[in-house]
Structure formats: structure tokens, C-alpha cells
PyMOL Python script that loads the backbone (N, CA, C, O; Angstrom):
from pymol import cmd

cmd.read_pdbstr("""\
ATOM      1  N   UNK A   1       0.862  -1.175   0.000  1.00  0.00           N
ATOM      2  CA  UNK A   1       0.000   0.000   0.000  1.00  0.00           C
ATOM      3  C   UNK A   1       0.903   1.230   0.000  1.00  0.00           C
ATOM      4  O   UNK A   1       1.688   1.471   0.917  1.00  0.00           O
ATOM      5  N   UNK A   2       0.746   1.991  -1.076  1.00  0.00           N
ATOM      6  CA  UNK A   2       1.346   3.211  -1.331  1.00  0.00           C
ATOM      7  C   UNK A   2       0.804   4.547  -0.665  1.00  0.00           C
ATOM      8  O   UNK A   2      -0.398   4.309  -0.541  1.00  0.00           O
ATOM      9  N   UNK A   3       0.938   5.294  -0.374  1.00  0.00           N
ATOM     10  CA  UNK A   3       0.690   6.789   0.254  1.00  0.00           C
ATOM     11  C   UNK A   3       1.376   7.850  -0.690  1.00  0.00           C
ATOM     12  O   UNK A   3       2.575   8.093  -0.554  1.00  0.00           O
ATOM     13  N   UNK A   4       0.735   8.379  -1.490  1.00  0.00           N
ATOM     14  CA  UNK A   4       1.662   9.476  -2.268  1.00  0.00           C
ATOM     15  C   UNK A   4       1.572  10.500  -1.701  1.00  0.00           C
ATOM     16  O   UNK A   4       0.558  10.920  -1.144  1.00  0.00           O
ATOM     17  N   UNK A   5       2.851  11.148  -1.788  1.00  0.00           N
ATOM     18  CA  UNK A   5       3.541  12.436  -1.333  1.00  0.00           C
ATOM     19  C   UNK A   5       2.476  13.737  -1.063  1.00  0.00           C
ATOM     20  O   UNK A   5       2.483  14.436  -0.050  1.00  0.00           O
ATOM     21  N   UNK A   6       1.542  13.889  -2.245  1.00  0.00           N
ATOM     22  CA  UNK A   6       0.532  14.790  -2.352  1.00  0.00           C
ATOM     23  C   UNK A   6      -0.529  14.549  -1.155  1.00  0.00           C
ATOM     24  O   UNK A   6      -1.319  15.463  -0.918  1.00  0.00           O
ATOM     25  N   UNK A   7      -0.569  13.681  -0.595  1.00  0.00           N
ATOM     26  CA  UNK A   7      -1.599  13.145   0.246  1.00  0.00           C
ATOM     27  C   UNK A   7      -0.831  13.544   1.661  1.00  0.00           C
ATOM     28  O   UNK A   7      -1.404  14.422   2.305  1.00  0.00           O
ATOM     29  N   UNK A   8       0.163  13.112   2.121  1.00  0.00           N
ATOM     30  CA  UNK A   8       0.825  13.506   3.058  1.00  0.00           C
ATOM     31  C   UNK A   8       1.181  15.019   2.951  1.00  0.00           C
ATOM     32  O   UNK A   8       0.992  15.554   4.043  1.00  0.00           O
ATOM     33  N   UNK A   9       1.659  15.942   1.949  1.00  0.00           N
ATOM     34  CA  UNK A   9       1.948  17.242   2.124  1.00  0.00           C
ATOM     35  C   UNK A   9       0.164  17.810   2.431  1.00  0.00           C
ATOM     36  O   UNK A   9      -0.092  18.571   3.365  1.00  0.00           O
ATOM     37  N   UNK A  10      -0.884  17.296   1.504  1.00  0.00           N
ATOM     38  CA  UNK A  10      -2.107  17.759   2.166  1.00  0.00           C
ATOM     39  C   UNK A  10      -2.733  17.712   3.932  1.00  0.00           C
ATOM     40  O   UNK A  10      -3.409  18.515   4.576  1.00  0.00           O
ATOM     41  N   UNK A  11      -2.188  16.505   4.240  1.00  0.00           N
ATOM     42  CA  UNK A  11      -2.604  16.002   5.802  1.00  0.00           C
ATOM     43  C   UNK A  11      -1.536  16.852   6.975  1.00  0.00           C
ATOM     44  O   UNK A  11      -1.708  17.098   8.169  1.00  0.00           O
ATOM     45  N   UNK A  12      -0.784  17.052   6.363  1.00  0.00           N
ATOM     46  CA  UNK A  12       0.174  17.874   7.218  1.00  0.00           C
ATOM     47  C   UNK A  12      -0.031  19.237   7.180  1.00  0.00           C
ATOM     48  O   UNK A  12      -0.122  19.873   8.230  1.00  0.00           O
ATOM     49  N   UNK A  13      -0.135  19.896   5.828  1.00  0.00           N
ATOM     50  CA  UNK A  13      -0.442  21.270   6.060  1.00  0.00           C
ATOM     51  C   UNK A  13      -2.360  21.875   6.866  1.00  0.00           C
ATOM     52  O   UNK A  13      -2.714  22.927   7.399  1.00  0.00           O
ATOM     53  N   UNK A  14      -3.236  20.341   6.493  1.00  0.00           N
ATOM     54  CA  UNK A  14      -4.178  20.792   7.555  1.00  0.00           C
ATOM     55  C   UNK A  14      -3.251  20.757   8.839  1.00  0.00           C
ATOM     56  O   UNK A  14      -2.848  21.850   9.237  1.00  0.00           O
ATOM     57  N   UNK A  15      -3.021  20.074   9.255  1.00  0.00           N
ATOM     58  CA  UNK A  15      -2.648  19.459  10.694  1.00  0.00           C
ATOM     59  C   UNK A  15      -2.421  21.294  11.177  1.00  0.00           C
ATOM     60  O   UNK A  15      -2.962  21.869  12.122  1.00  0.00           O
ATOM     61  N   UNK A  16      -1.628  21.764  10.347  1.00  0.00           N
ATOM     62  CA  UNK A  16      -0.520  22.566  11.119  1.00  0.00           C
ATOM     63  C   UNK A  16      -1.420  23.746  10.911  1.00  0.00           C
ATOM     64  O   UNK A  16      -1.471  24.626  11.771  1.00  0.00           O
ATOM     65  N   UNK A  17      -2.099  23.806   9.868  1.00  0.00           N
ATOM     66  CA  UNK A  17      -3.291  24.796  10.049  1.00  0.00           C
ATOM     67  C   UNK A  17      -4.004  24.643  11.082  1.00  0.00           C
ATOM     68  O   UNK A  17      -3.664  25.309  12.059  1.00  0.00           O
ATOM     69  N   UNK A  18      -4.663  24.146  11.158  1.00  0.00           N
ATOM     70  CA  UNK A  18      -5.437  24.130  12.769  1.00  0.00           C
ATOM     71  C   UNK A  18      -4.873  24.277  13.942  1.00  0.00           C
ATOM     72  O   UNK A  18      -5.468  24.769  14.901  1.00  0.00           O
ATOM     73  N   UNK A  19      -3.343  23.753  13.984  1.00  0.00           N
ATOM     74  CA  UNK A  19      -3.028  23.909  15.363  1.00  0.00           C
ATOM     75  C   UNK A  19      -2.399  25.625  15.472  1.00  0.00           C
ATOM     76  O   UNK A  19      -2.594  26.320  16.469  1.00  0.00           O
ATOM     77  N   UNK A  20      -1.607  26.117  14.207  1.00  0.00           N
ATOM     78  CA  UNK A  20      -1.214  27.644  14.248  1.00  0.00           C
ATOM     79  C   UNK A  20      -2.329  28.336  13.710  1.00  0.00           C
ATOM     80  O   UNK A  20      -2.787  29.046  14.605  1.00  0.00           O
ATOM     81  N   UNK A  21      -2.855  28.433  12.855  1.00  0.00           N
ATOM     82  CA  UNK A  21      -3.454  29.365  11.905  1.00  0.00           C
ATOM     83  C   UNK A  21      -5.183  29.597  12.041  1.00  0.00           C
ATOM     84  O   UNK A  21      -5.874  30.233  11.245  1.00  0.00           O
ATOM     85  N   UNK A  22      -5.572  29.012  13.070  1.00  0.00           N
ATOM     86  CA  UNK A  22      -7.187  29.481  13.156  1.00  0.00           C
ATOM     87  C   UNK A  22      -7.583  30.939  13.902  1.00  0.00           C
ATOM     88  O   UNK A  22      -8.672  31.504  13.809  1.00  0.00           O
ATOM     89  N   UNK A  23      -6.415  31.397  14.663  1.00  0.00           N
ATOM     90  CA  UNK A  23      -6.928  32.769  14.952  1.00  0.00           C
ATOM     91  C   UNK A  23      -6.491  33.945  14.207  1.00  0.00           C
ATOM     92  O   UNK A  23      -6.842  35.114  14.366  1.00  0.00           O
ATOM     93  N   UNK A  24      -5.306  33.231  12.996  1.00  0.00           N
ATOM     94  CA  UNK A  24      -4.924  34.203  12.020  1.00  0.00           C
ATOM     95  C   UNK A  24      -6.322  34.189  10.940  1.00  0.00           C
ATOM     96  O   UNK A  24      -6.933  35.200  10.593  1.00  0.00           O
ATOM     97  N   UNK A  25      -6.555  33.144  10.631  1.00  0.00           N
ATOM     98  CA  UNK A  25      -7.960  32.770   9.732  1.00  0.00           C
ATOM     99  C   UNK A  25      -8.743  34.124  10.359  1.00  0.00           C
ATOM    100  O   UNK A  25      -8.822  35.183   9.736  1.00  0.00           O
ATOM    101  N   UNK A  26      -9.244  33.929  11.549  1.00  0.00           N
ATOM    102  CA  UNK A  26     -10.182  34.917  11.839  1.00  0.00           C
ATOM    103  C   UNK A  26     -10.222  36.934  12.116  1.00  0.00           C
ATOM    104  O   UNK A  26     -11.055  37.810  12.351  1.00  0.00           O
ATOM    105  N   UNK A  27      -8.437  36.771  11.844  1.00  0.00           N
ATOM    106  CA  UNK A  27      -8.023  38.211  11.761  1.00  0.00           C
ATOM    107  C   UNK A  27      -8.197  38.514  10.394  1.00  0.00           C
ATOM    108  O   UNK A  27      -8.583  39.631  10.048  1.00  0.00           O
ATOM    109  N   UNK A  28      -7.988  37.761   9.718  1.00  0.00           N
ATOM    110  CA  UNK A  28      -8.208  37.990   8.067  1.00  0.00           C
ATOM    111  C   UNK A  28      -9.724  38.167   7.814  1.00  0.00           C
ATOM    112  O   UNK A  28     -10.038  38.972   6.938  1.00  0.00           O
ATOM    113  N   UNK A  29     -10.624  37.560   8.427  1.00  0.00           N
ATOM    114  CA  UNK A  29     -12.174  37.568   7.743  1.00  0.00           C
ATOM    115  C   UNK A  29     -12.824  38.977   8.443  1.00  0.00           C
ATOM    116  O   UNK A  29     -13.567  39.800   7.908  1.00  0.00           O
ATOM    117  N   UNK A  30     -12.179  38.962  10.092  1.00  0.00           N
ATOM    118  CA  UNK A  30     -12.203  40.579  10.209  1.00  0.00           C
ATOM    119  C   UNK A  30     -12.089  42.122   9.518  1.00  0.00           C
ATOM    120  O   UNK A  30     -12.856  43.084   9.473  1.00  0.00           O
ATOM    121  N   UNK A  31     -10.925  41.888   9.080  1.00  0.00           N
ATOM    122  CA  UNK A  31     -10.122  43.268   7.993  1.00  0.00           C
ATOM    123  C   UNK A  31     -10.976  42.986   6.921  1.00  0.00           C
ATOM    124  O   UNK A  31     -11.271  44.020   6.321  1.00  0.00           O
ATOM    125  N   UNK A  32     -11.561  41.824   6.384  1.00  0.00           N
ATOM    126  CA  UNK A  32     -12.421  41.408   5.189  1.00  0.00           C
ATOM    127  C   UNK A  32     -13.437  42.339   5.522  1.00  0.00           C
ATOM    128  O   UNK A  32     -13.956  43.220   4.836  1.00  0.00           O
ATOM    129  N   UNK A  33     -13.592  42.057   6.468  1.00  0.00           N
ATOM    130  CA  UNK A  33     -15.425  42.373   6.818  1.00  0.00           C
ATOM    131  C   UNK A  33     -15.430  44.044   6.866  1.00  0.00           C
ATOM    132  O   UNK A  33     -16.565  44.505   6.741  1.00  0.00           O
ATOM    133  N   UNK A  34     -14.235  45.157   7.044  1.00  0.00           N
ATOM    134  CA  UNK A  34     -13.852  45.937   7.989  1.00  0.00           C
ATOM    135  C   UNK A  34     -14.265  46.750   5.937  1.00  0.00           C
ATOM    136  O   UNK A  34     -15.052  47.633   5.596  1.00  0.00           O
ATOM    137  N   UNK A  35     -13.205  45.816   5.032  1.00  0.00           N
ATOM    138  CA  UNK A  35     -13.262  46.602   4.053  1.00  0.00           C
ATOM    139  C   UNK A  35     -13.794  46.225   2.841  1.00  0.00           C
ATOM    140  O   UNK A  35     -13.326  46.286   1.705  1.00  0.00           O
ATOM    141  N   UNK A  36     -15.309  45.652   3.446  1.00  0.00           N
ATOM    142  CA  UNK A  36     -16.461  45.299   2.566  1.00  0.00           C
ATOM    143  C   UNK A  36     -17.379  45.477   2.736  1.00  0.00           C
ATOM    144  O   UNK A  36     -18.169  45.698   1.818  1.00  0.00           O
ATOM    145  N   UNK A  37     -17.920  45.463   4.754  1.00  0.00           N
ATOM    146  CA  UNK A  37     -19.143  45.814   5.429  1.00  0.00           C
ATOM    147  C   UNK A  37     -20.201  44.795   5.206  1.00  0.00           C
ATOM    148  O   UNK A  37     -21.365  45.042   5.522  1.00  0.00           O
ATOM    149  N   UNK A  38     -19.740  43.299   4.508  1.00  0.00           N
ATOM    150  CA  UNK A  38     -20.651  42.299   4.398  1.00  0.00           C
ATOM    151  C   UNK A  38     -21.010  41.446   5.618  1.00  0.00           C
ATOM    152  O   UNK A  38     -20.197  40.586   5.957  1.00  0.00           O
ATOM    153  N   UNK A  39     -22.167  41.598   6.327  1.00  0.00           N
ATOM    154  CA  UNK A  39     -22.396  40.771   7.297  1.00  0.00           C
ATOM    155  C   UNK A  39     -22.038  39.743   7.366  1.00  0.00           C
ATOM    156  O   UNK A  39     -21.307  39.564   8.340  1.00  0.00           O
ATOM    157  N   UNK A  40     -22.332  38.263   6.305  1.00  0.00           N
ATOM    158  CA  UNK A  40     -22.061  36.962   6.801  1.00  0.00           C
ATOM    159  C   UNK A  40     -20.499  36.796   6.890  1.00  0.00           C
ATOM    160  O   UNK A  40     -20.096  35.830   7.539  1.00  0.00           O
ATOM    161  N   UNK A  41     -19.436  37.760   6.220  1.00  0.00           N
ATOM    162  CA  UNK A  41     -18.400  37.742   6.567  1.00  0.00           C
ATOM    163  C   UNK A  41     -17.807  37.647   8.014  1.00  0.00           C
ATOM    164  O   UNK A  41     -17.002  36.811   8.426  1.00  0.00           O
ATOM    165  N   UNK A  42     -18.490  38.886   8.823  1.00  0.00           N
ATOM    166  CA  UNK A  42     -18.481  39.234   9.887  1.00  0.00           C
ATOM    167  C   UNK A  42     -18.879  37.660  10.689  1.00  0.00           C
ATOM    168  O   UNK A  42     -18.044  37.434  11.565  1.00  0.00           O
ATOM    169  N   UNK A  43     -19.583  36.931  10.618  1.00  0.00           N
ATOM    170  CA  UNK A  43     -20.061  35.817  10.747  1.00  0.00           C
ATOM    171  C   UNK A  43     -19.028  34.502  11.082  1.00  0.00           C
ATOM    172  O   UNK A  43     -19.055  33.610  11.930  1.00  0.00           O
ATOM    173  N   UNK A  44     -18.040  34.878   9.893  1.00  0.00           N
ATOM    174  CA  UNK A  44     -17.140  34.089   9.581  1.00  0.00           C
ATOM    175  C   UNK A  44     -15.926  34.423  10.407  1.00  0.00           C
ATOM    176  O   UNK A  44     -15.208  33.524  10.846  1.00  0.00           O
ATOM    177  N   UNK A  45     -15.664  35.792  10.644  1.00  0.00           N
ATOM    178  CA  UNK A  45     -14.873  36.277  11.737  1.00  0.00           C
ATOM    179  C   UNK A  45     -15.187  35.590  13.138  1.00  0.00           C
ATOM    180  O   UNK A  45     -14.409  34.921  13.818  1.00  0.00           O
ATOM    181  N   UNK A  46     -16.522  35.919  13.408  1.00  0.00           N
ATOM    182  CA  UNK A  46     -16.893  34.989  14.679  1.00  0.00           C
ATOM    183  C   UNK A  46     -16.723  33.725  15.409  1.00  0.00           C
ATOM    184  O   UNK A  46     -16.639  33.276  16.552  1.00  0.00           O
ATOM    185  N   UNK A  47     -16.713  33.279  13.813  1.00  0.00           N
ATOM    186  CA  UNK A  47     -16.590  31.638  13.755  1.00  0.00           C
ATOM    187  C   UNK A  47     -15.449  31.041  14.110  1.00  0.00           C
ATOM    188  O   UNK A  47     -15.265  30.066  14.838  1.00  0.00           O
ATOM    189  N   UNK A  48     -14.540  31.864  13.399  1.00  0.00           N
ATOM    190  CA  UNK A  48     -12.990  31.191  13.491  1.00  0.00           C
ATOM    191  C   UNK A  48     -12.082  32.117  14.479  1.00  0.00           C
ATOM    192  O   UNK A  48     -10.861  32.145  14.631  1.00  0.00           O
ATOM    193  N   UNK A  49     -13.277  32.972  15.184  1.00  0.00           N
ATOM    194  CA  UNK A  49     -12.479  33.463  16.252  1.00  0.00           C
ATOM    195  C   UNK A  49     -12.460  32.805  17.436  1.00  0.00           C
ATOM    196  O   UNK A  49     -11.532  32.652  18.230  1.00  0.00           O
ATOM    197  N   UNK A  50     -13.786  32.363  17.477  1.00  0.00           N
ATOM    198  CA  UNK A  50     -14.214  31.392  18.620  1.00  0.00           C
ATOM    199  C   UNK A  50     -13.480  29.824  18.658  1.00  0.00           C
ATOM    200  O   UNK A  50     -12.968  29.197  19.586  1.00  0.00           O
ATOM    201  N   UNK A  51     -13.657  29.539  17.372  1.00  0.00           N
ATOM    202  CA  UNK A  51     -13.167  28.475  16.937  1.00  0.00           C
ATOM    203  C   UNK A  51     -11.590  28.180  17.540  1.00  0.00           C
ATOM    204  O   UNK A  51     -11.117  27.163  18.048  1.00  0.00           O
ATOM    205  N   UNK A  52     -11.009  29.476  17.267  1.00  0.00           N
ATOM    206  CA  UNK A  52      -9.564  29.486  17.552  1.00  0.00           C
ATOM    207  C   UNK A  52      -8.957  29.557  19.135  1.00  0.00           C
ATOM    208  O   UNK A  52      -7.920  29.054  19.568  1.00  0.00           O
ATOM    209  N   UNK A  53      -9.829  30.244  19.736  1.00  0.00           N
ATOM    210  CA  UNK A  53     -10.007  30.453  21.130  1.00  0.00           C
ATOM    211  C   UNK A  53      -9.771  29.347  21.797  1.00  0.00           C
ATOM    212  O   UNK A  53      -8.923  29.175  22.672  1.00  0.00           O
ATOM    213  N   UNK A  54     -10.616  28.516  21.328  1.00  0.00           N
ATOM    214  CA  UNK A  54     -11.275  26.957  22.331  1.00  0.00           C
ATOM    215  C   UNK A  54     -10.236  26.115  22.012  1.00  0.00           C
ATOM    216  O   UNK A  54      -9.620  25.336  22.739  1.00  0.00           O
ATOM    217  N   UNK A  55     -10.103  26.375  20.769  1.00  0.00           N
ATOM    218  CA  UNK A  55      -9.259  25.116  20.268  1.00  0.00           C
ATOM    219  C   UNK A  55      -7.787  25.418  20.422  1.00  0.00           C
ATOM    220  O   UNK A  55      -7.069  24.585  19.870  1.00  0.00           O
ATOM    221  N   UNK A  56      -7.081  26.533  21.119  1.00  0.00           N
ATOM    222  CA  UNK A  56      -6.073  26.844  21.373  1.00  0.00           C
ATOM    223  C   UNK A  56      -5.860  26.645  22.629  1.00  0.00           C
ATOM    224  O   UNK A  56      -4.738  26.234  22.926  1.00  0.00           O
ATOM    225  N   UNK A  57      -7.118  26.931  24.013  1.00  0.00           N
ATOM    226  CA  UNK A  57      -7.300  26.348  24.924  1.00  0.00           C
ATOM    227  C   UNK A  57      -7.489  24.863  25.232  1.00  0.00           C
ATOM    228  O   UNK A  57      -7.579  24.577  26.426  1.00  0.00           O
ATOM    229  N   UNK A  58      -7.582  23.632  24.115  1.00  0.00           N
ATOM    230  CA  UNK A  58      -8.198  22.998  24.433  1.00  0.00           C
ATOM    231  C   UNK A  58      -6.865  21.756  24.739  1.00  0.00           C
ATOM    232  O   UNK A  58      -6.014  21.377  23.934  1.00  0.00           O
ATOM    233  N   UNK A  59      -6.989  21.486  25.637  1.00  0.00           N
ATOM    234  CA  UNK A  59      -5.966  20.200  26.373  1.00  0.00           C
ATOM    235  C   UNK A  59      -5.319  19.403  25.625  1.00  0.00           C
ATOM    236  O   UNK A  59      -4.145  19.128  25.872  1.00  0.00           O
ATOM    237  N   UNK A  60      -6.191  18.731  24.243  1.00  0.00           N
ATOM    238  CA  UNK A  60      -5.770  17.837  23.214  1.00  0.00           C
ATOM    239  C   UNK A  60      -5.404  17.813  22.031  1.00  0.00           C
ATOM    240  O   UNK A  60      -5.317  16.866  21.249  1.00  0.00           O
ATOM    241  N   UNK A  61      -5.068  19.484  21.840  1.00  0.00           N
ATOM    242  CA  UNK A  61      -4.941  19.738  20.488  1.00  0.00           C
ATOM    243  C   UNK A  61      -4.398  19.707  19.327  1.00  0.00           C
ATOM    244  O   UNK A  61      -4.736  19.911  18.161  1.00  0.00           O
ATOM    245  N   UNK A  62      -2.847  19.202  20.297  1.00  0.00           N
ATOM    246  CA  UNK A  62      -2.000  17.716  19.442  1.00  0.00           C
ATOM    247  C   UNK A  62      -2.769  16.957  18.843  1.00  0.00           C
ATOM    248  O   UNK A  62      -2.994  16.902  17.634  1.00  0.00           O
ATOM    249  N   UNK A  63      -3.309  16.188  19.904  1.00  0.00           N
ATOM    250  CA  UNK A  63      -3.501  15.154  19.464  1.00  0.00           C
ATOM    251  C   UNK A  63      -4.859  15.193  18.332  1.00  0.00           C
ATOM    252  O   UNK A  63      -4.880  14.207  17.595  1.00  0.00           O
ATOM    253  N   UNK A  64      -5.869  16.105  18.132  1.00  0.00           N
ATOM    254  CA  UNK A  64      -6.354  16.487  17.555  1.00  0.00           C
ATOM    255  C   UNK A  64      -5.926  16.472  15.917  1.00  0.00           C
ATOM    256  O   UNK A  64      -6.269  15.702  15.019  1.00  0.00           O
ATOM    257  N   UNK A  65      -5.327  17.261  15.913  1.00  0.00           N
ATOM    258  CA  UNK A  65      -4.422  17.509  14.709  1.00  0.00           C
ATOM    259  C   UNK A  65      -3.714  16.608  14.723  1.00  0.00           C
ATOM    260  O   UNK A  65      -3.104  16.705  13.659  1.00  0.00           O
ATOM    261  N   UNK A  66      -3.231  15.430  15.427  1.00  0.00           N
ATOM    262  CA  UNK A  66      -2.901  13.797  14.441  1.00  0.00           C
ATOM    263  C   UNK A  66      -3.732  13.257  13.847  1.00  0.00           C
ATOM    264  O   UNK A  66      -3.550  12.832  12.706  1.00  0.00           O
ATOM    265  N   UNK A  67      -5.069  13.130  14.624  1.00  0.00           N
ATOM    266  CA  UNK A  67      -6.009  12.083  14.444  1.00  0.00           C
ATOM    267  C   UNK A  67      -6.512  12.872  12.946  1.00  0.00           C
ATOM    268  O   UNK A  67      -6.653  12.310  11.860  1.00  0.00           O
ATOM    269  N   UNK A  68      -6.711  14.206  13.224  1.00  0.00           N
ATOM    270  CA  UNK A  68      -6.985  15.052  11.927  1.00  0.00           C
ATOM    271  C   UNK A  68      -6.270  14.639  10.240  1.00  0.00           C
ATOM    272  O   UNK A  68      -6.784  14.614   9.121  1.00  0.00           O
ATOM    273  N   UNK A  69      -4.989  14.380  10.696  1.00  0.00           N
ATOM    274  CA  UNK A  69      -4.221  14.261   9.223  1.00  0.00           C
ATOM    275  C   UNK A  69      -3.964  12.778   9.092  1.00  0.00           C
ATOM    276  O   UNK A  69      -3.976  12.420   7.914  1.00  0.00           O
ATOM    277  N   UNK A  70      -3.721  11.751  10.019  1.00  0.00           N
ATOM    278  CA  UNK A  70      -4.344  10.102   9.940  1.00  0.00           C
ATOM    279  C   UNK A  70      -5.624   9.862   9.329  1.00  0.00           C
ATOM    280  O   UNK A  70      -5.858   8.754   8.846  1.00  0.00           O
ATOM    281  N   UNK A  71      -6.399  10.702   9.302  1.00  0.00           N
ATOM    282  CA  UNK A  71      -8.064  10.551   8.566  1.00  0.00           C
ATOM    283  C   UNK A  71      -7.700  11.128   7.155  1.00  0.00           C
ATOM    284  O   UNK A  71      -7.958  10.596   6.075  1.00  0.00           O
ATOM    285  N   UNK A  72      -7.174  12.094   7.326  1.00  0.00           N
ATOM    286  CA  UNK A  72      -6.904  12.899   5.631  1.00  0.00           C
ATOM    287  C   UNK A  72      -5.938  11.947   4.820  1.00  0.00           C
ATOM    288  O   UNK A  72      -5.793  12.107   3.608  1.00  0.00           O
ATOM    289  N   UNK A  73      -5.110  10.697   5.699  1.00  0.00           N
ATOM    290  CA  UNK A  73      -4.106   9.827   5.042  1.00  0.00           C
ATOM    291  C   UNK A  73      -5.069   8.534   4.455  1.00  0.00           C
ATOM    292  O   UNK A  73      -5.366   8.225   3.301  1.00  0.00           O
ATOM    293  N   UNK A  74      -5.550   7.692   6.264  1.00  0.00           N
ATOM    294  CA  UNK A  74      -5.943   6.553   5.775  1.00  0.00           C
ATOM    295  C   UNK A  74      -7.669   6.521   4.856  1.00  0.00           C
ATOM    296  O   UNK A  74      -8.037   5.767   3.954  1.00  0.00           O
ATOM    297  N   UNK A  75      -8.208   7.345   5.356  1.00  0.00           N
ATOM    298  CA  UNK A  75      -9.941   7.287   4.311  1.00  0.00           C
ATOM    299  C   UNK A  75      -9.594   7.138   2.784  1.00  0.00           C
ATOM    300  O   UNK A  75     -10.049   6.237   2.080  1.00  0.00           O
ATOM    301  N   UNK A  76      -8.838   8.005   2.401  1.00  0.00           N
ATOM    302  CA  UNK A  76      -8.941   7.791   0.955  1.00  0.00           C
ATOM    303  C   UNK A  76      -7.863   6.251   0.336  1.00  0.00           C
ATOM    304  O   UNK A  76      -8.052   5.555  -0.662  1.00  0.00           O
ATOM    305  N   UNK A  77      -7.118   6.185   1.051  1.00  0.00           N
ATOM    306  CA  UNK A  77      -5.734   5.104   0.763  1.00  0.00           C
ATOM    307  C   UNK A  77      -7.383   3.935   1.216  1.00  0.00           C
ATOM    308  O   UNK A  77      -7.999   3.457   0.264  1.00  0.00           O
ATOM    309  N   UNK A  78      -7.745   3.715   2.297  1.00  0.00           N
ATOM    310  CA  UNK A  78      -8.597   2.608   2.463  1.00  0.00           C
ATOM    311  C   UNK A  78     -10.103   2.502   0.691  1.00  0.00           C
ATOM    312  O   UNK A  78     -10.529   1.557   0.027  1.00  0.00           O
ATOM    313  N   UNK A  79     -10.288   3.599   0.669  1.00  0.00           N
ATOM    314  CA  UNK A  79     -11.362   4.056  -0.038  1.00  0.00           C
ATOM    315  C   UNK A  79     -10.758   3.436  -1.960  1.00  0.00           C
ATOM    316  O   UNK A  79     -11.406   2.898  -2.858  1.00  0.00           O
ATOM    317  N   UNK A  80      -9.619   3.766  -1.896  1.00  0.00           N
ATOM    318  CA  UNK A  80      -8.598   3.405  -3.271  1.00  0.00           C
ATOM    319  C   UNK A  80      -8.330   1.790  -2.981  1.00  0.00           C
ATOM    320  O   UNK A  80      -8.455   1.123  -4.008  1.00  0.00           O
ATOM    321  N   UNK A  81      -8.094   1.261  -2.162  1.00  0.00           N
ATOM    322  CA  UNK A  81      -8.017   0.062  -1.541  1.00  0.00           C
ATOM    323  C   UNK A  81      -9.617  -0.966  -1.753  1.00  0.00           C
ATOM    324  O   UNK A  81      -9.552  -1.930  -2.516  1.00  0.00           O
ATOM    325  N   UNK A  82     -10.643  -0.732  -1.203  1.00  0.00           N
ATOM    326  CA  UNK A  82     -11.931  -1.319  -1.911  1.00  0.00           C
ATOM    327  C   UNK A  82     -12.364  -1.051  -3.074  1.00  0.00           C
ATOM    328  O   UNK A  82     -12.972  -2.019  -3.530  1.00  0.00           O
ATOM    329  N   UNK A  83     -12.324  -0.041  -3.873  1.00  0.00           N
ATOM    330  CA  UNK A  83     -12.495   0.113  -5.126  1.00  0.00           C
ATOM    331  C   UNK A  83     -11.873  -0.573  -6.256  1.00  0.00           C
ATOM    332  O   UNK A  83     -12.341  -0.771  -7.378  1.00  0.00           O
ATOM    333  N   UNK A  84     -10.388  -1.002  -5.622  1.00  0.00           N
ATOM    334  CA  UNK A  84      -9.664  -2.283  -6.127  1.00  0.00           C
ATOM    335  C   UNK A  84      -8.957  -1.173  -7.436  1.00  0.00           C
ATOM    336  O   UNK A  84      -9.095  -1.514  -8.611  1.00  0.00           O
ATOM    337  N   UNK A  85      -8.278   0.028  -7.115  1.00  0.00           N
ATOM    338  CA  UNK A  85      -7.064   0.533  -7.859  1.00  0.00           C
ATOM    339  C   UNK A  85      -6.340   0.478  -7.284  1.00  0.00           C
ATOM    340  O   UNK A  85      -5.224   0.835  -7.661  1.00  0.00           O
TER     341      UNK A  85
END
""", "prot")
cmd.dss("prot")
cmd.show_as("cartoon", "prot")
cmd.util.cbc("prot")
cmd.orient("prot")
């Protein structure tokens, strides 16, 4: 069973997104919102501000972001695997 490179550089750069980049995500949809005035933007600021908050507080967030990029590896490798390519 093969794992190509593209699959692993994808599972890793989530990984590392979530564990650095969710309260930068939500500084960006801010300044969005700041120089567009579109509500559901503003929305989206909320989202990934909160989002970033908890999940920066949250005890497991290693481990989170393994289990995160192990799913982005094995689903599709298993999924290519029953389909029989």
C-alpha cells in the first residue's frame, strides 16, 4: 500500500493549520469584513475566532491535529483500496 507524497503534504499542512493558523484565519475575515461591510463575513470572523479560542485552549490539540491528518491519510488510501485501484 502506497501513500503518495501529495496526500501527506495535504494532511500535514491541515494538521498545522489548525493547530497555528485558526486565529490568524479569523483576523483575516475581520479586515475582510472591515473593508467590505458584508455581514455573513463578519459571521465568519466569529466563527474562526471562537473556533480558535477553544481550540487553542483545548488540552488535546496535538492530538487532535494527528487524528486530523491520519483521517486525511488513511480514508482515501482505504477508499482506493476497496475500489480495487
Amino acid at each position: 500500500m502506497h501513500i503518495s507524497k501529495r496526500l501527506w503534504a495535504i494532511a500535514i499542512a491541515v494538521a498545522l493549520y489548525f493547530y497555528f493558523l485558526l486565529p490568524a484565519t479569523a483576523q483575516i475575515f475581520y479586515e475582510l469584513y472591515h473593508l467590505t461591510n458584508i455581514g455573513p463575513i463578519y459571521w465568519g470572523y466569529s466563527s474562526f475566532k471562537a473556533a480558535g479560542y477553544y481550540f487553542s485552549v483545548y488540552e488535546y490539540r496535538f492530538l487532535v491535529c494527528l487524528v486530523v491528518a491520519a483521517i486525511i491519510i488513511v480514508v482515501p488510501t482505504i477508499m482506493k483500496k476497496f475500489r480495487g485501484t
